[in-house]
Backbone as a ProteinNet text record, in pm:
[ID]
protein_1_A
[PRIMARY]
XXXXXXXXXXXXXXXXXXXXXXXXXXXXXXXXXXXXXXXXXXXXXXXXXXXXXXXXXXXXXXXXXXXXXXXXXXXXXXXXXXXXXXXXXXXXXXXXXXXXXXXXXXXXXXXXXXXXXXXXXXXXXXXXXXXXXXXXXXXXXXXXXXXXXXXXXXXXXXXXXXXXXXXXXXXXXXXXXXXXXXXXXXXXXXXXXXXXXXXXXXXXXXXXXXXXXXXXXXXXXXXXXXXXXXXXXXXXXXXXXXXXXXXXXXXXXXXXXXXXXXXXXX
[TERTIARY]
16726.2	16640.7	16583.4	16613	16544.6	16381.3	16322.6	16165.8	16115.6	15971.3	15916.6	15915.2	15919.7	15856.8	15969.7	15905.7	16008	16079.6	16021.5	16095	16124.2	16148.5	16233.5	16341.7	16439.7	16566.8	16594.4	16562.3	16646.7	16599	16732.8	16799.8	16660	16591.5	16498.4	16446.1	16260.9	16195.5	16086.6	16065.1	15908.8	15839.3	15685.9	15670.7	15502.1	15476.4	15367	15189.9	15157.8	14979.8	14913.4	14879.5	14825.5	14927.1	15051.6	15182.8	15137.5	15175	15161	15292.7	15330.2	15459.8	15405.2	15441.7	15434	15512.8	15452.7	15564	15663	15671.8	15780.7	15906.8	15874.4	15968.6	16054.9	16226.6	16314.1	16356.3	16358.5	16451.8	16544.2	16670.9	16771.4	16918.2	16996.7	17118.6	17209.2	17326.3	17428.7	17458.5	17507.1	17557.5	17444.3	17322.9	17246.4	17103	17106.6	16984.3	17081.1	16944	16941.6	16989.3	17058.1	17030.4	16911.5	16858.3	16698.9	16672.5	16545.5	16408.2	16322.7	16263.5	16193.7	16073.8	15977.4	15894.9	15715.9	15683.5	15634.2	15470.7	15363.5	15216.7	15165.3	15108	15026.2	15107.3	15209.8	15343.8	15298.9	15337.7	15319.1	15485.5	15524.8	15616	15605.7	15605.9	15557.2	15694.7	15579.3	15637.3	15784.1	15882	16011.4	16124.7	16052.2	16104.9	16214.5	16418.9	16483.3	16562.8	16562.6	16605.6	16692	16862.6	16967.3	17051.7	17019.1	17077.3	17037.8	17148.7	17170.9	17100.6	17073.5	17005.4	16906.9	16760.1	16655.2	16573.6	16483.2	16395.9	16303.7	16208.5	16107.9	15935.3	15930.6	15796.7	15690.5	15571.5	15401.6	15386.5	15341.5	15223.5	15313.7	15463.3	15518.1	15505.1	15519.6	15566	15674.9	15710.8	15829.8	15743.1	15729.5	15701.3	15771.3	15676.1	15753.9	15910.8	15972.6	16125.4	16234.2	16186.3	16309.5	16365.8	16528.8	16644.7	16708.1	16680.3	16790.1	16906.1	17027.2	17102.6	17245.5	17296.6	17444.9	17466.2	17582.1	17660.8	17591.7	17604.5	17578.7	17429.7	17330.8	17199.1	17144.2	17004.9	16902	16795.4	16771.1	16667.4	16568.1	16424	16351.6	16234.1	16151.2	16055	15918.1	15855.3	15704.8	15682	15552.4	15469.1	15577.5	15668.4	15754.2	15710.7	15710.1	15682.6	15797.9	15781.7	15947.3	15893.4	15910.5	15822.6	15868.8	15839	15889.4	16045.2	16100	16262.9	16360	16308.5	16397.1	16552	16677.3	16786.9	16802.8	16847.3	16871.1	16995.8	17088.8	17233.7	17316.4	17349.4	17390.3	17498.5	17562	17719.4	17775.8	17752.2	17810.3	17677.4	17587.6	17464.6	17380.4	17241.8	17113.6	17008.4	16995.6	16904.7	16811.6	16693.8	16587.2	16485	16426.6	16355.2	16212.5	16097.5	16003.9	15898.8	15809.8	15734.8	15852.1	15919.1	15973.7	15918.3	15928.9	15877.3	16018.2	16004.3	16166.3	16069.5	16048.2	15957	16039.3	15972.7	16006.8	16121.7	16204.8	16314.1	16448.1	16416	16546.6	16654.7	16770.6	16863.7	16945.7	16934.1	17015.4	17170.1	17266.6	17388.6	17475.8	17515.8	17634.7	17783.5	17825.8	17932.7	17972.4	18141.6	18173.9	18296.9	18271.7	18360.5	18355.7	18524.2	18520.8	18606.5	18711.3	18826	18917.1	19030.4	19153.5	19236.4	19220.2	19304.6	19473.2	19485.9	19636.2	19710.7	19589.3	19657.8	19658.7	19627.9	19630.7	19473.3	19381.2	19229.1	19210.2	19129.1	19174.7	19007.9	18881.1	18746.2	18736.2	18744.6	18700.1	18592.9	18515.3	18478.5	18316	18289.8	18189.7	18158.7	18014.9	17959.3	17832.1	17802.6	17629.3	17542.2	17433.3	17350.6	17234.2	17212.9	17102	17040	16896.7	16780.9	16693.5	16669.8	16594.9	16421.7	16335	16175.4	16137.3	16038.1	15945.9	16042	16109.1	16224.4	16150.2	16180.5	16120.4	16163.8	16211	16264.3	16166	16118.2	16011.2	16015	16127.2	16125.9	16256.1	16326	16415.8	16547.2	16566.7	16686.8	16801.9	16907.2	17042.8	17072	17097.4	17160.7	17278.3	17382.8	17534.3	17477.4	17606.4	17606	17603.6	17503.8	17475.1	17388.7	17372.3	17271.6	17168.1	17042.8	16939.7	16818.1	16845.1	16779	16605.7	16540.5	16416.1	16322.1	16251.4	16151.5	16213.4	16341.1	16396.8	16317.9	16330	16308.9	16355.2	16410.2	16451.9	16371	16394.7	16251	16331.7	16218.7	16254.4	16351.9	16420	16547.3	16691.9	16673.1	16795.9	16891.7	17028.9	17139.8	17208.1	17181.4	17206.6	17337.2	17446.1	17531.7	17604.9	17532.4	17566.2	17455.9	17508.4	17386.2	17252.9	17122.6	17037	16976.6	16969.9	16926.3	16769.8	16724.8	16593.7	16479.7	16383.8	16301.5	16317.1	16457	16486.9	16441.5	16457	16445.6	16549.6	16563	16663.8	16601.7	16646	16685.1	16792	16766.2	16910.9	16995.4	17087	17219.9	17375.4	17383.2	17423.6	17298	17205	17095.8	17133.2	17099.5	17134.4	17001.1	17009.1	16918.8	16875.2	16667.9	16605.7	16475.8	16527.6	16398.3	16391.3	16488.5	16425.5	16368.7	16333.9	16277.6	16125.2	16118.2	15966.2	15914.7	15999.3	15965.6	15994.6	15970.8	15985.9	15891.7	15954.9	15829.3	15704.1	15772.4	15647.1	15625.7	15480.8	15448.8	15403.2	15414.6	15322.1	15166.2	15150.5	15002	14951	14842.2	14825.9	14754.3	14820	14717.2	14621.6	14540.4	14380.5	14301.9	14395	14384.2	14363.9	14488.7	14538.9	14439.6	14365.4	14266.8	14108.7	14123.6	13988.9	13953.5	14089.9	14052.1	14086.9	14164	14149.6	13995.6	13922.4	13820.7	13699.6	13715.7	13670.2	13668.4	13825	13830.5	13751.3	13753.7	13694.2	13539.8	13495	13319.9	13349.1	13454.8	13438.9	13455	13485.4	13547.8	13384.9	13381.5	13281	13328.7	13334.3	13364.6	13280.1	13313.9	13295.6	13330.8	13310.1	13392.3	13405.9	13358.8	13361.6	13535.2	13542.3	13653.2	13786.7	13780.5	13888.2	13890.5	13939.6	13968.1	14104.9	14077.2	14149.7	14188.7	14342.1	14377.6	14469.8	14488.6	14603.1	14768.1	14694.6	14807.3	14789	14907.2	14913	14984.2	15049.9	15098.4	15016.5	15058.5	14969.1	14805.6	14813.8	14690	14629.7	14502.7	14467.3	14376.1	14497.9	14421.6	14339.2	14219.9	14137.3	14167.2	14223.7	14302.3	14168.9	14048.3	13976.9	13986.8	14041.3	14033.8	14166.9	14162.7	14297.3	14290	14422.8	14398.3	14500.7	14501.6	14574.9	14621.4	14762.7	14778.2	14835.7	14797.4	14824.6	14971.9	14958.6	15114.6	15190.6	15219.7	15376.1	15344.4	15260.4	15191.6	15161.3	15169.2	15182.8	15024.6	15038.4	14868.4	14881	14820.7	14826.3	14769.7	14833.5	14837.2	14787.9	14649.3	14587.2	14571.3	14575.1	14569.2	14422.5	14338.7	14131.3	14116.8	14030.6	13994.3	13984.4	13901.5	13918.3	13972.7	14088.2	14214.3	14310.2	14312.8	14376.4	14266.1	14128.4	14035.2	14104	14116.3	14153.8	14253.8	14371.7	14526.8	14532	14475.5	14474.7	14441.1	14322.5	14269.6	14273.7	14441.1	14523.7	14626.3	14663.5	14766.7	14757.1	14838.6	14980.9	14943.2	14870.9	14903.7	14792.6	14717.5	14604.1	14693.4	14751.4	14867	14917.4	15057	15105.9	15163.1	15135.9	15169.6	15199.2	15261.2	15339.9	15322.8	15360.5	15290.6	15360.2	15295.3	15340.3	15442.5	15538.6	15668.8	15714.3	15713	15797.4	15916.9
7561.2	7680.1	7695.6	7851.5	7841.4	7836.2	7813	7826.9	7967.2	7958	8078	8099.9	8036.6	8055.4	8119.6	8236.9	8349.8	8268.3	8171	8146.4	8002.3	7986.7	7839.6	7949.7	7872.5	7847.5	7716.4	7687.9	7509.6	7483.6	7430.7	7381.6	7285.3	7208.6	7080.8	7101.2	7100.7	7143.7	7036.9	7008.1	6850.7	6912.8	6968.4	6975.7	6900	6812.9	6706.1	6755.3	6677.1	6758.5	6731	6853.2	6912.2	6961.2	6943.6	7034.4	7194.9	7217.5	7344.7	7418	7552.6	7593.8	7725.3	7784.7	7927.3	7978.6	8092.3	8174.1	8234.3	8250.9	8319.4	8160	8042.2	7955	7974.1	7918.4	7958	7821.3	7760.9	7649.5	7698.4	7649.9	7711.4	7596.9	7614	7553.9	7642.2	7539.1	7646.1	7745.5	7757	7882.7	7931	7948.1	8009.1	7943.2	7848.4	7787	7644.9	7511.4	7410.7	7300.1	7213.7	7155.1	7026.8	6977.4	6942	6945	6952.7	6977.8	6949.9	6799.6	6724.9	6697.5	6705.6	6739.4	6668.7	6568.6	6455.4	6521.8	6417.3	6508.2	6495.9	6612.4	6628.6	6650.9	6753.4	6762.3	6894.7	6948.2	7082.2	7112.8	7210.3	7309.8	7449.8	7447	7544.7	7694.5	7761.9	7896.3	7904.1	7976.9	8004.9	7911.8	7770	7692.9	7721.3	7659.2	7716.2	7581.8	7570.6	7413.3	7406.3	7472.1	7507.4	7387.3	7346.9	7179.2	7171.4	7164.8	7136.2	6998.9	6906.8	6792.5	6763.9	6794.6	6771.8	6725.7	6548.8	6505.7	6452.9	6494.1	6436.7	6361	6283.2	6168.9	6200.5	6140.4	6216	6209.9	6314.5	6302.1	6357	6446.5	6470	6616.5	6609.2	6767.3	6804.8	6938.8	7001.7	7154.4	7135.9	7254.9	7398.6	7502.3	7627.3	7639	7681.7	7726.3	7623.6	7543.4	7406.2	7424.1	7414.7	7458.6	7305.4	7268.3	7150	7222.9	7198.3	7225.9	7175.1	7196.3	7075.7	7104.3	7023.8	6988.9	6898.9	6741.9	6664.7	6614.8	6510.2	6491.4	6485	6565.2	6483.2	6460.8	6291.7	6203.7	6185.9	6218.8	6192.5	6125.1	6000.4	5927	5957.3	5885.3	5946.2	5945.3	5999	6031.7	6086.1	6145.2	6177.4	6275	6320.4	6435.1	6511.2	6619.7	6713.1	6800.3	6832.5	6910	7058.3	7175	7300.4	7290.4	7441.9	7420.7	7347	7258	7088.1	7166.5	7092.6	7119	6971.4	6964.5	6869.5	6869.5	6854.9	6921.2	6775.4	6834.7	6740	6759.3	6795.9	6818.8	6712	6599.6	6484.5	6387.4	6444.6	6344.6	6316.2	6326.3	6198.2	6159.5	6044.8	5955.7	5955.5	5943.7	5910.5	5816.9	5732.8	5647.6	5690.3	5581.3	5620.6	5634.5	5668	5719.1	5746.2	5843.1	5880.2	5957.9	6018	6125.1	6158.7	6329.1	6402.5	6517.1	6507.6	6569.2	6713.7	6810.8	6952.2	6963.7	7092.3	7149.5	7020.5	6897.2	6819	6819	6817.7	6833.8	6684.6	6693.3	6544.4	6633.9	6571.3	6604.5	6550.3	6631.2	6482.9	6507.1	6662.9	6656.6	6714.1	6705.7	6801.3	6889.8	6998.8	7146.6	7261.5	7293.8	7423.6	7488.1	7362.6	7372.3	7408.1	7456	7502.1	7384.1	7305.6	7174.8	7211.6	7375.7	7400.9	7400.2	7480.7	7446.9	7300.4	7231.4	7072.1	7033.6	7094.8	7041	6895.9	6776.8	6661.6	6619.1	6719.3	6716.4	6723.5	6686.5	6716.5	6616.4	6600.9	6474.5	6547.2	6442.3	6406.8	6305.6	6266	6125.9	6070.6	5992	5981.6	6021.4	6052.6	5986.8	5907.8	5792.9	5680.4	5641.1	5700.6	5696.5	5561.9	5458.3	5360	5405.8	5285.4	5297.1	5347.6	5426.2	5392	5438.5	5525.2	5569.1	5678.2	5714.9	5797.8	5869.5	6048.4	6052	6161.7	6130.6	6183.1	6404.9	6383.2	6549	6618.1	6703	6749.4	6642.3	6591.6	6518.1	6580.4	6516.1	6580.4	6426.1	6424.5	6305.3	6302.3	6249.2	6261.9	6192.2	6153.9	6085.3	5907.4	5901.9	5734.4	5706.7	5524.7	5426.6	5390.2	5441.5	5436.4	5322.3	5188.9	5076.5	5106.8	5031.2	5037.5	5086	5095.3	5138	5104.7	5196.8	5243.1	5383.2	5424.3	5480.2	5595.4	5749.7	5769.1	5845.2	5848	5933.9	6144.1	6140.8	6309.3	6349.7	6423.9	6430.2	6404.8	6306.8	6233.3	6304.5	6259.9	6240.4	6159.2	6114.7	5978.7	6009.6	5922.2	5956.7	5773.1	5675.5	5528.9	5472.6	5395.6	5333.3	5320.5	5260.6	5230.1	5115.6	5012.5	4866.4	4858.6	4791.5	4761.8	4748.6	4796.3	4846.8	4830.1	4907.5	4892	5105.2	5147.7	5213	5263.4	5395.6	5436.2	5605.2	5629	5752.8	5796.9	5935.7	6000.4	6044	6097.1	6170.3	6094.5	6061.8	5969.5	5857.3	5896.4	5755.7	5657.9	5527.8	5381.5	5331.3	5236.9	5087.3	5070	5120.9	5120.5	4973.9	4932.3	4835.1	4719.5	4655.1	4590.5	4632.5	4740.4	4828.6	4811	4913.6	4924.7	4890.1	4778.6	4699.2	4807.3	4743.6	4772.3	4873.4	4947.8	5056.1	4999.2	4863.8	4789.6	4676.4	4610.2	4472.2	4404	4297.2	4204.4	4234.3	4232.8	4264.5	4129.6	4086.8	3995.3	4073.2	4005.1	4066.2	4064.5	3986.1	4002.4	4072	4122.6	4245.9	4338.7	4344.3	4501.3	4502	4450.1	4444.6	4417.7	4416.1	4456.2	4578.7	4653.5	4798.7	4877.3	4806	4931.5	4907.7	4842.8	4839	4891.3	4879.5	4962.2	5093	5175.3	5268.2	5316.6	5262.5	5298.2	5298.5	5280	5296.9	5448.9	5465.2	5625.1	5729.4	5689.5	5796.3	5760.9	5930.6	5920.3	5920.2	5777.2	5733.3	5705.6	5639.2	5551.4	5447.1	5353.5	5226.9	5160.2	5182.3	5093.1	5126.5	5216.7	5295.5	5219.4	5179.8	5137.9	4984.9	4891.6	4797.8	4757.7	4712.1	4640.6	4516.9	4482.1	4345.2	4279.2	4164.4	4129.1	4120.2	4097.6	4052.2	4118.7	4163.4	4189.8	4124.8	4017.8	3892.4	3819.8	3784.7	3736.9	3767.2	3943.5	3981	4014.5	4010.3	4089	4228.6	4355.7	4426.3	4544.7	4594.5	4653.2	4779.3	4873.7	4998.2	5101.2	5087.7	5204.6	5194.4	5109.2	5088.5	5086.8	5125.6	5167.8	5091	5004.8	4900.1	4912.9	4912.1	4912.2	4738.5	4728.5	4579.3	4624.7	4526.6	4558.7	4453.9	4370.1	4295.1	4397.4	4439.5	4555	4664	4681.3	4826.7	4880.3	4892.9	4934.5	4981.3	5101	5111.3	5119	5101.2	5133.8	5244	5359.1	5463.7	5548.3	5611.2	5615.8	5781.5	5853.6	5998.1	6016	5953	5970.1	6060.1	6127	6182.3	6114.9	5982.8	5900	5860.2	5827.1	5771.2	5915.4	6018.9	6126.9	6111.3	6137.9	6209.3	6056.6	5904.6	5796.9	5836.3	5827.6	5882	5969	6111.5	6196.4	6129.6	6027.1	6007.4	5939.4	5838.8	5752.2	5826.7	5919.9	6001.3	6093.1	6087.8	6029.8	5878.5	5879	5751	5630	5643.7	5534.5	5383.1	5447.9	5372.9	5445.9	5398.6	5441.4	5346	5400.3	5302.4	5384.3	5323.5	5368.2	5320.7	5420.4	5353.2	5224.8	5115.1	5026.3	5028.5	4961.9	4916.3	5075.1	5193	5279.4	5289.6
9538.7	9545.9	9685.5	9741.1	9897.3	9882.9	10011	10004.4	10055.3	10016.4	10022.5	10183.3	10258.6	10405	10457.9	10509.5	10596.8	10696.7	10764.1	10900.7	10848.8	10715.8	10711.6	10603.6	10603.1	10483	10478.1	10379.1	10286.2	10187.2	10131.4	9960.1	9980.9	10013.5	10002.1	10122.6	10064.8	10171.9	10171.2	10298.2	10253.2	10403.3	10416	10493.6	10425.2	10536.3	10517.1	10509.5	10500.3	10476.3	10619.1	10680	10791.6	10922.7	10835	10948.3	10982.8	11102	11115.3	11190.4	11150.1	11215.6	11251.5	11377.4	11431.8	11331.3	11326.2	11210.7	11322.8	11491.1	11508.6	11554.7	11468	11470.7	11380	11393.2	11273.7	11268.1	11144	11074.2	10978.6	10995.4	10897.5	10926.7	10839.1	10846.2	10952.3	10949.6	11029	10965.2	10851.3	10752.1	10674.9	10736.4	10598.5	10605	10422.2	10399.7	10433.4	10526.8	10571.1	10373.5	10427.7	10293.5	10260.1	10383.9	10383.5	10481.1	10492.5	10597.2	10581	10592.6	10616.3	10719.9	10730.1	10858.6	10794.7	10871	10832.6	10806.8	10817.7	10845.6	10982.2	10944.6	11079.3	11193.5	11198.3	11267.2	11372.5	11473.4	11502.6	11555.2	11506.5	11585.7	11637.1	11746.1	11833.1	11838.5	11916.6	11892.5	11979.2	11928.5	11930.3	11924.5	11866.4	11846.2	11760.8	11746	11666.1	11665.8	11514	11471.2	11369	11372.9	11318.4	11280.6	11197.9	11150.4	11013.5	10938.3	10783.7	10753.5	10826.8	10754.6	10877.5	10893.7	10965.5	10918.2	11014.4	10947.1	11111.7	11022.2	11172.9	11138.7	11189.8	11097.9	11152.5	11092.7	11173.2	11206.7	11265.5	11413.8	11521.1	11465.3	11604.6	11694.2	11779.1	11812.5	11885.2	11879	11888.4	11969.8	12130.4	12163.1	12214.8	12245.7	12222.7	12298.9	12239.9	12304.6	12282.9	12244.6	12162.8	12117.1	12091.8	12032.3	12002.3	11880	11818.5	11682.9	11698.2	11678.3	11621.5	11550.9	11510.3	11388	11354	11231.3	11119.3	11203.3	11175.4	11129.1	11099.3	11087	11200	11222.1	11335.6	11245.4	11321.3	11254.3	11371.9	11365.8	11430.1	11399.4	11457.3	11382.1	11410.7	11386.3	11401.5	11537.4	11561.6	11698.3	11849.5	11783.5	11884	11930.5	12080.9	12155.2	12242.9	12210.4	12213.3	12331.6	12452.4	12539.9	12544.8	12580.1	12583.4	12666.3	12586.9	12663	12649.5	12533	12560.3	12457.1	12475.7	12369.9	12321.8	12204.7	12169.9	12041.1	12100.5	11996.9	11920.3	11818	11684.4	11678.5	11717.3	11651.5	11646.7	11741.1	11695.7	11667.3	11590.4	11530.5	11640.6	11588.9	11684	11589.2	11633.3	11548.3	11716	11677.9	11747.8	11681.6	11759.2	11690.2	11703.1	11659	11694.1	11817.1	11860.5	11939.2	12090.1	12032.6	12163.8	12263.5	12377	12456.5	12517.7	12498	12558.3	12631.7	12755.9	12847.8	12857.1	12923.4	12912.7	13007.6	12928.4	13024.5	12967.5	12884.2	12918.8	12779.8	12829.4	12742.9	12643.7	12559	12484.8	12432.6	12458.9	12399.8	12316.8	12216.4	12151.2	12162.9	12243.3	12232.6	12354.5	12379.8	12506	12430.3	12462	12371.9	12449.3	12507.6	12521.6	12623.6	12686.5	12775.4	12645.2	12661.2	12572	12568.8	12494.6	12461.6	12404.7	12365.9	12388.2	12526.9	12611.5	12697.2	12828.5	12740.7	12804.1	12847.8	12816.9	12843.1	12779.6	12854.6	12825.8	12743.6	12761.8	12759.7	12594.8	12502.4	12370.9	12292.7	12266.2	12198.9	12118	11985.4	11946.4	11935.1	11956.2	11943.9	11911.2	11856.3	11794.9	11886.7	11910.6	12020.5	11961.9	12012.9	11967.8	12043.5	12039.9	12136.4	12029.5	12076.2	11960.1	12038.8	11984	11976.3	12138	12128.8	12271	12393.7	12370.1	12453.5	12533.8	12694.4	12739.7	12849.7	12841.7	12899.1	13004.4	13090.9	13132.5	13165.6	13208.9	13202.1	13281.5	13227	13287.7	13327	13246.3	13209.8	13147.1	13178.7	13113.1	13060.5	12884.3	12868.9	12761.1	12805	12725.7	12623.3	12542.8	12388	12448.5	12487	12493.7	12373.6	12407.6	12334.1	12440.5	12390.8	12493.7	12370.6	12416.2	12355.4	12408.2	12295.3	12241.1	12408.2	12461.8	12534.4	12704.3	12676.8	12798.6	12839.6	12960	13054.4	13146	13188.3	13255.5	13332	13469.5	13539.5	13551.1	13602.1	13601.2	13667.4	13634.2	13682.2	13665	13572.3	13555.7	13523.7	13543.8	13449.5	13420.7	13233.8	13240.2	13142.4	13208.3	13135	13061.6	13076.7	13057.1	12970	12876	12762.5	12861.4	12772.5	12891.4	12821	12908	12853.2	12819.4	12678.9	12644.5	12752.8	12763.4	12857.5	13029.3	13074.5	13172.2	13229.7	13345.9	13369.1	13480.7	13450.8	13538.4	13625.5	13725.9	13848.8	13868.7	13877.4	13984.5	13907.3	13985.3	13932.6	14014.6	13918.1	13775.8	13784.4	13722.9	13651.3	13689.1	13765	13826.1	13728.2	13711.2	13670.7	13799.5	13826.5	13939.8	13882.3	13780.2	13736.9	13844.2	13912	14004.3	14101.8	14162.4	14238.3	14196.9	14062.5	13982.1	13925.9	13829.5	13728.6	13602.1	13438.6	13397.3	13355.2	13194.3	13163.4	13086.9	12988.3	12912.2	13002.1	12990.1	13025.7	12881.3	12909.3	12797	12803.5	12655.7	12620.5	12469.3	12540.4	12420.3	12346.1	12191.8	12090.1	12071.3	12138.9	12169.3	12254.6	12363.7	12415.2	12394.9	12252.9	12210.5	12137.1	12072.1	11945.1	11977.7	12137.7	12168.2	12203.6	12283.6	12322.4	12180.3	12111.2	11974.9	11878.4	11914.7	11867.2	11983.5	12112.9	12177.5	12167.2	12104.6	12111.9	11965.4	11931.2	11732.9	11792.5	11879.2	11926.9	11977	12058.9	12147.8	12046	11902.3	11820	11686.9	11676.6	11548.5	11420.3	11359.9	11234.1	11159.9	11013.7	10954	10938.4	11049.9	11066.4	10978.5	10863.4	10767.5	10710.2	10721.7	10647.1	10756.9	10830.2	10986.5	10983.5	10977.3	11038.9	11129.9	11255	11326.7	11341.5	11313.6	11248.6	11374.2	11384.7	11463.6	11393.4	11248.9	11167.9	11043.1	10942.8	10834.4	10714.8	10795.5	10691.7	10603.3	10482.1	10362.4	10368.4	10363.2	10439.6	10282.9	10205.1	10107.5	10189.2	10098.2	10135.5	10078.8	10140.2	10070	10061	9912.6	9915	9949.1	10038.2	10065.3	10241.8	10231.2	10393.2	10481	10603.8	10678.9	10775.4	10797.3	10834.3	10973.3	11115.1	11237.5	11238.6	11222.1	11277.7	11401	11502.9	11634.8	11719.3	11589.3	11638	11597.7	11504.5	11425.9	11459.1	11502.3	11542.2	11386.8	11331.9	11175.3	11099.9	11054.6	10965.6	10825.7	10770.3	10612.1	10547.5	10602	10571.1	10454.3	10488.8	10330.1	10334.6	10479.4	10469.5	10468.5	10535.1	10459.1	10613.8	10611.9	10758.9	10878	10823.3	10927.2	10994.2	10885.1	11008.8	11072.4	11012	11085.9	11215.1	11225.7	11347.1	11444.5	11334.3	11454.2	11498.3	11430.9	11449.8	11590.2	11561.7	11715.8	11817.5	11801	11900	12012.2	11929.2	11971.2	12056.7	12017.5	12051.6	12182.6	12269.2	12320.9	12395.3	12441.4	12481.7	12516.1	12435.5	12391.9	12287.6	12203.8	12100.4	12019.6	12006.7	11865.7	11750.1	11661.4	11527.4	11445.7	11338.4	11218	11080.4	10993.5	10857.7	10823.1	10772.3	10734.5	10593.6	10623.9	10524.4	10502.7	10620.4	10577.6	10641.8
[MASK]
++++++++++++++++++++++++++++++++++++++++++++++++++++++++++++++++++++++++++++++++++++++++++++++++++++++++++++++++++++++++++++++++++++++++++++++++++++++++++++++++++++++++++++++++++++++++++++++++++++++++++++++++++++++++++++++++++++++++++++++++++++++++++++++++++++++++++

């Protein structure tokens, strides 16, 4: 059954509690109505955004700003706290999985396929291919990137074109993208968890709560836990996700780049 919303079409519709969509955005399948459309909480998609893909899923807390065109055959999977910048393309025809807390900075393009030399008459260019962006991936802005594997909290700076996998938090420049990390170092450093769990409790002072309602943990292993309370472990990054105001007003307040975390065991 299609849905009521003028500017969506799809067979299966999940849009999360406190999503918001411009109404002059269009979601739809290639032929018609999408066959799911999935779109997490607390999501925004911005105006003229157009997201033509029969199987679309995207997790909380993300956004998708104005003029974004994702597109394809195949599934795009996108995870939570991802940030999609204006202008960006991002095409499926040969699939993308994205992981979580990505950043795809404005103006930049992800690709999965190459189509459109006349292979009758001997064009040698044809192909589809996954593209697999894993965690913490970042492509700062105005990038062009082929159908690579871009491992967990890689890097590319503005500009790029990356057309070669990109190694676990290594970083790359330029056209054709080189591996510049011995140059700059990498994009993550080590952070002890006692670190991380002092400024996230620092930060729970700058924000007006009910702290009672918040705790900050290092750990969530053989943890008992209390189902009124929302709990940040700061090793897995992981919260226990209860939806109370509190943790949404915490949630924003984290967001983009104070921390990100994800619901636990989803």
């Amino acid at each position: 059954m299609k849905t009521k919303f003028k500017n969506i079409e799809a067979l299966r519709l999940e849009i999360g509690e406190g999503s918001f969509i411009e109404e002059s955005a269009s979601i739809k399948g290639i032929n018609g109505a999408a066959q799911s459309i999935k779109i997490g909480d607390h999501c925004y998609v911005g105006k003229n955004v157009q997201i033509i893909c029969d199987d679309f899923e995207i997790g909380d807390y993300s956004k998708i700003h104005h003029n974004t065109n994702i597109h394809g055959y195949k599934p795009c999977k996108i995870g939570h706290n991802a940030w999609i910048g204006q202008y960006c393309i991002i095409d499926t025809i040969g699939g993308a999985i994205i992981g979580n807390n990505c950043g795809i900075g404005a103006h930049s393009q992800l690709w999965s396929h190459i189509k459109y030399g006349d292979t009758l008459e001997g064009c040698r260019f044809l192909s589809e291919e996954s593209l697999k962006i894993g965690n913490d991936v970042w492509f700062v802005g105005h990038c062009i990137v082929t159908p690579i594997i871009a491992e967990d909290k890689s890097m590319a700076m503005v500009g790029s074109v990356i057309t070669k996998n990109m190694i676990k938090n290594h970083i790359y420049a330029g056209t054709p993208a080189k591996d510049i990390t011995d140059k700059i170092g990498e994009q993550f450093e080590s952070v002890s968890t006692e670190l991380k769990n002092k400024k996230m409790n620092s930060y729970l002072l700058e924000v007006e709560l009910e702290r009672k309602n918040i705790q900050i943990v290092t750990t969530t292993d053989d943890f008992k836990f209390d189902n009124k309370i929302t709990y940040f472990d700061v090793s897995s990054r992981t919260y226990t996700k209860k939806g109370t105001i509190d943790e949404v007003k915490f949630m924003k307040y984290l967001l983009p780049e104070k921390g990100k975390f994800t619901p636990f065991n989803s």
